[in-house]
C-alpha positions in Angstrom: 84.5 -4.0 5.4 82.2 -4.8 8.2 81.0 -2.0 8.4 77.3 -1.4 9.2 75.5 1.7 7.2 72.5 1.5 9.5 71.4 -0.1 12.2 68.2 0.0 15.0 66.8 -1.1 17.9 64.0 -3.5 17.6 61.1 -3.5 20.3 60.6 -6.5 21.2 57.4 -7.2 22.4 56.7 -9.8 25.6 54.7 -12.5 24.3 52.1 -12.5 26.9 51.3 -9.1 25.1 51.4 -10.0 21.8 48.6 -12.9 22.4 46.4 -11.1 24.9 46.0 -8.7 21.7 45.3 -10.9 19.6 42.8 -13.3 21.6 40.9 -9.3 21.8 41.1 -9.3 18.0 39.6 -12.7 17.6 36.8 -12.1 20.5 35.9 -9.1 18.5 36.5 -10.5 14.9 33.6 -13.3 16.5 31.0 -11.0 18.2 31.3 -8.7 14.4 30.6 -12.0 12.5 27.9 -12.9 14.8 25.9 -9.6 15.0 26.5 -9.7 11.2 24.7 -13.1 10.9 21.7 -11.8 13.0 21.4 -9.4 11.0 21.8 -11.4 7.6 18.9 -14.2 8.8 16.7 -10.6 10.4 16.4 -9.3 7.3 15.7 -12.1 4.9 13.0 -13.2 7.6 11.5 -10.3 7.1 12.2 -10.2 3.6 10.5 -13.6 3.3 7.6 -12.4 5.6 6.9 -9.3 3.2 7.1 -11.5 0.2 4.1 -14.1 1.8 2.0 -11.1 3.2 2.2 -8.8 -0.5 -0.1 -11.0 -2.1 -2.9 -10.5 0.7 -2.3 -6.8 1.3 -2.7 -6.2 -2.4 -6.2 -8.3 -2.9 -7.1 -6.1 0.2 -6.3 -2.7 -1.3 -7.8 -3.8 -4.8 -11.2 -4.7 -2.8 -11.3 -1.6 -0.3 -10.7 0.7 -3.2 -13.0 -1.1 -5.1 -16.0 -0.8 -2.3 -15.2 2.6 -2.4 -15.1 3.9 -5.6 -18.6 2.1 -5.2 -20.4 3.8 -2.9 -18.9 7.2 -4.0 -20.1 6.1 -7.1 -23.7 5.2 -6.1 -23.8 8.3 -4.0 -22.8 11.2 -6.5 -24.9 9.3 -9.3 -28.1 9.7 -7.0 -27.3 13.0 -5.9 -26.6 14.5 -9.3 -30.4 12.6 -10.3 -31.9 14.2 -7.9 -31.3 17.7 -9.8 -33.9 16.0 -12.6 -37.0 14.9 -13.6 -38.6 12.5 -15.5 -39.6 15.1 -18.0 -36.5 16.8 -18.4 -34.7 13.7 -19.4 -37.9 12.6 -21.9 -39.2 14.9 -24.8 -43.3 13.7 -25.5 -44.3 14.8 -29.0 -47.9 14.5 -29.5 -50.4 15.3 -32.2 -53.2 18.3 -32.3 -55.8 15.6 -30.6 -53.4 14.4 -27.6 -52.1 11.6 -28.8 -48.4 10.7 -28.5 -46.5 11.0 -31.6 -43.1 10.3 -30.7 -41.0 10.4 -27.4 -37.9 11.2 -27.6 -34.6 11.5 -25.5 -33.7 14.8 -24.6 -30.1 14.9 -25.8 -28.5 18.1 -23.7 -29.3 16.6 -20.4 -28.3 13.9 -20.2 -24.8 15.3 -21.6 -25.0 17.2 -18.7 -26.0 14.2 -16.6 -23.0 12.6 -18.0 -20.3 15.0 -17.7 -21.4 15.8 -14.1 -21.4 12.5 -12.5 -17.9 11.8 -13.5 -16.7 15.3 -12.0 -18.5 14.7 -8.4 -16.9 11.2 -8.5 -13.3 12.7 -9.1 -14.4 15.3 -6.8 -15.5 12.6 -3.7 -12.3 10.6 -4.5 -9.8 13.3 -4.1 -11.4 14.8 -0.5 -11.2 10.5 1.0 -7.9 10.8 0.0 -6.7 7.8 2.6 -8.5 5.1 4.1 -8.1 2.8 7.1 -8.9 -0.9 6.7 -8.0 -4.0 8.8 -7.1 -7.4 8.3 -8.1 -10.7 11.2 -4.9 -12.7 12.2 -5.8 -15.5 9.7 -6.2 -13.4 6.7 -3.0 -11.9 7.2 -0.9 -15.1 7.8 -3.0 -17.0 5.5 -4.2 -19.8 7.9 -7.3 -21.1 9.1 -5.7 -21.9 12.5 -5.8 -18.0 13.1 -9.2 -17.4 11.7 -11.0 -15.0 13.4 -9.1 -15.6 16.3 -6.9 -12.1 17.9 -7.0 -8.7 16.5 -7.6 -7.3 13.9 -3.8 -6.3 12.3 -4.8 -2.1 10.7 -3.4 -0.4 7.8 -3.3 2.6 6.1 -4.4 2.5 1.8 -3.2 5.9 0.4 -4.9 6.3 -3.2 -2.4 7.0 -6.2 -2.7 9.7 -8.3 
């Protein structure tokens, strides 16, 4: 009972073949892992970098938004004073000969003075909406070797709201 139920040809490969294939497969297997290690130490450089600049970007934003809100502030606080006078912020009660009684504050003004500076700050904040500010070489490594030295590195603050 020989007998055979089924049977095939094999291909038979030469072996010349077989390893030119597979020195391909190993060349490209290399030049993968390689790119992939570039690209592994790439980004956590500029992970790293981020990380180290963050701190001085942030003290940067904090201070330019701070200078800002400021001078808007200084600005729409003179202009909204500038609607008022002495006397219409101070009521002078005096007697039937002249003589000053009492002085008062008058109340409903300076409400008004009150509730309207706030609004014209608001108001100045929302149309500076973004703001340019730049940062020397030194600063933005965080070395005195750089100081003042090359240009100035710009960025873009965008106010939250």
């Amino acid at each position: 009972m020989d007998e055979k139920i089924f049977t095939r040809n094999h291909i038979r490969l030469p072996k010349k073949m077989i390893k030119t294939n597979n020195l391909k497969q190993q060349e490209n297997r290399k030049r993968f892992a390689l790119v992939l290690v570039i690209f592994i130490i790439a980004f956590t450089f500029a992970y790293f970098i981020v990380q180290s600049i963050k701190p001085i970007m942030e003290e940067q934003c904090k201070n330019m938004a701070k200078s800002i809100a400021t001078k808007i502030s200084n600005n729409e606080a003179t202009e909204v004073m500038k609607k008022y006078k002495y006397e219409d912020l101070i009521e002078v009660t005096k007697d039937s000969e002249g003589n000053i009684k009492m002085i008062g504050t008058n109340v409903i003004t300076v409400n008004e003075i009150i509730s309207d500076i706030p609004i014209h700050i608001q108001e100045e904040l929302e149309k500076s909406e973004n703001n340019n500010f730049s940062i020397r070489l030194g600063s933005f490594f965080g070395t005195n070797l750089l100081a003042g030295l090359g240009p100035n590195v710009k960025f873009k603050m965008e106010i939250a709201r």
